[in-house]
RORO-774560 format. One record per residue (C-alpha): x, y, z; residue in one letter. Coordinates in steps of 0.2 Angstrom, whole numbers, plus 2048, in hexadecimal, padded with zeros to 3 digits. Each point is the difference from the previous one (the first is absolute). Layout:
% RORO-774560
  c1  c2  c3 r
   X   Y   Z A
...
% end
This chain:
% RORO-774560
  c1  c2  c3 r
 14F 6E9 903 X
 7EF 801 7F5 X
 800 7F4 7F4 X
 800 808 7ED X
 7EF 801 7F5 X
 7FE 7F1 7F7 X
 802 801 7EE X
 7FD 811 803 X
 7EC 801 802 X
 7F6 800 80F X
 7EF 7FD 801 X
 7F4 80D 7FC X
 7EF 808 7FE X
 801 7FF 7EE X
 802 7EE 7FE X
 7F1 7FC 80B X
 7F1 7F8 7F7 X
 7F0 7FE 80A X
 7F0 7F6 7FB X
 7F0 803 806 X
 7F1 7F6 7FC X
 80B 7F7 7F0 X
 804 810 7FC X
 811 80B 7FE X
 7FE 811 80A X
 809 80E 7F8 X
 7F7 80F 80B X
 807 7F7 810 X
 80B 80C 80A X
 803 7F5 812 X
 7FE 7EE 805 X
 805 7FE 812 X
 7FE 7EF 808 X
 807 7F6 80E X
 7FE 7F0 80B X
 802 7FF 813 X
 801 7F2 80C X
 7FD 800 812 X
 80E 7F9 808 X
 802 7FF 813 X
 80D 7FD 80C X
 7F7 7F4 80C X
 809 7FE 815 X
 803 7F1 80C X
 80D 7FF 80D X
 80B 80E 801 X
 801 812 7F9 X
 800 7FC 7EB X
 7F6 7F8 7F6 X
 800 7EB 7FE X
 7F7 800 7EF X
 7F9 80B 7F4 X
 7EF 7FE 7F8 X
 7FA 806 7F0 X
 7ED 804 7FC X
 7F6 808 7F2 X
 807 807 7EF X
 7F7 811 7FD X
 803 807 7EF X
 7FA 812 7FA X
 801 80A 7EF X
 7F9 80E 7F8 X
 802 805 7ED X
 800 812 7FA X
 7F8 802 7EF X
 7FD 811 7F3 X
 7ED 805 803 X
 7FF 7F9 7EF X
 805 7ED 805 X
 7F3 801 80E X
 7F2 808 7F4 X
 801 7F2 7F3 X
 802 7F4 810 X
 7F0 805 806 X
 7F9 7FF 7F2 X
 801 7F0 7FF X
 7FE 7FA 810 X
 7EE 7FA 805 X
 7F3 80E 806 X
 812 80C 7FD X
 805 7F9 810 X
 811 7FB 802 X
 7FD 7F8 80E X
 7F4 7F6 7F7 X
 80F 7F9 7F6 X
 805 7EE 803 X
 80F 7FA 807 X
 80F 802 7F2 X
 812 800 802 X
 80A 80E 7FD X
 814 7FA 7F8 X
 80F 80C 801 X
 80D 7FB 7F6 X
 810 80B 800 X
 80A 7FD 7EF X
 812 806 802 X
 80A 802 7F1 X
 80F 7F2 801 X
 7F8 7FD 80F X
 7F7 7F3 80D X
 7ED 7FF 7FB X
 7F6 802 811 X
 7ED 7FD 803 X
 7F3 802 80C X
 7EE 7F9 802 X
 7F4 80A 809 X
 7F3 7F3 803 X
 7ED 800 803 X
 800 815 7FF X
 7F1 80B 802 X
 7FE 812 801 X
 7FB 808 811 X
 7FC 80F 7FB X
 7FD 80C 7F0 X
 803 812 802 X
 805 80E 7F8 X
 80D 810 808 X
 805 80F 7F4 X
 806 810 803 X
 805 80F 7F9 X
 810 801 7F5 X
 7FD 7ED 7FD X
 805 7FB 7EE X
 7FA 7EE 803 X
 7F5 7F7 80E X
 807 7F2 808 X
 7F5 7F5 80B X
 806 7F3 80B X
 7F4 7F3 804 X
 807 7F5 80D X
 7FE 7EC 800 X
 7FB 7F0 80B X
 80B 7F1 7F8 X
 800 7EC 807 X
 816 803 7FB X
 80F 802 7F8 X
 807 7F5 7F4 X
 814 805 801 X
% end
């Protein structure tokens, strides 16, 4: 049996707040991040595994930002390279009315990339720029 919403609100977009650079983002539209560990069943005697053992943590993000965000960004940046911006980290807080404040660290981030896609019918550009980060505060 599904347990019933808690105090009745749910975590959502709306209560998301995203820093970058110090700053608060208002024309971010996407944040996707994630943290994987390799983790590998290892064999001896017999058919199933004796151990497990656990390697490397691999964590990946990208942000997606209004053209805007990424203009004044690159403006700022040295040479109006993003690249060229030094590692910062990027926090997520999610604010919940009567709710359980959570936030995330993006540590160490900088941008891959800095490109632009548009097409017709747009009404806003959105330009995701993918991330290389050291980890994930939880």
């Amino acid at each position: 049996m599904p347990l019933p919403l808690i105090n009745g609100v749910s975590y959502s977009w709306s209560q998301v707040t995203v820093n970058v650079l110090g700053n608060p983002v208002a024309g971010i539209t996407a944040i996707s991040y994630e943290e994987k560990q390799e983790i590998v069943n290892n064999y001896g005697a017999g058919n199933y595994p004796v151990s497990r053992g656990f390697g490397k943590i691999e964590s990946t993000a990208s942000v997606t930002l209004l053209m805007e965000e990424v203009e004044a960004l690159t403006n700022s940046a040295p040479d109006r390279r993003l690249q060229n911006i030094p590692e910062f980290d990027i926090n997520i807080t999610f604010l919940p009315p009567n709710g359980v404040v959570v936030n995330h660290v993006l540590k160490n981030c900088r941008f891959l990339s800095n490109k632009r896609d548009t097409k017709v019918d747009d009404t806003k550009i959105e330009v995701q720029l993918d991330l290389v980060i050291s980890h994930i505060q939880w």
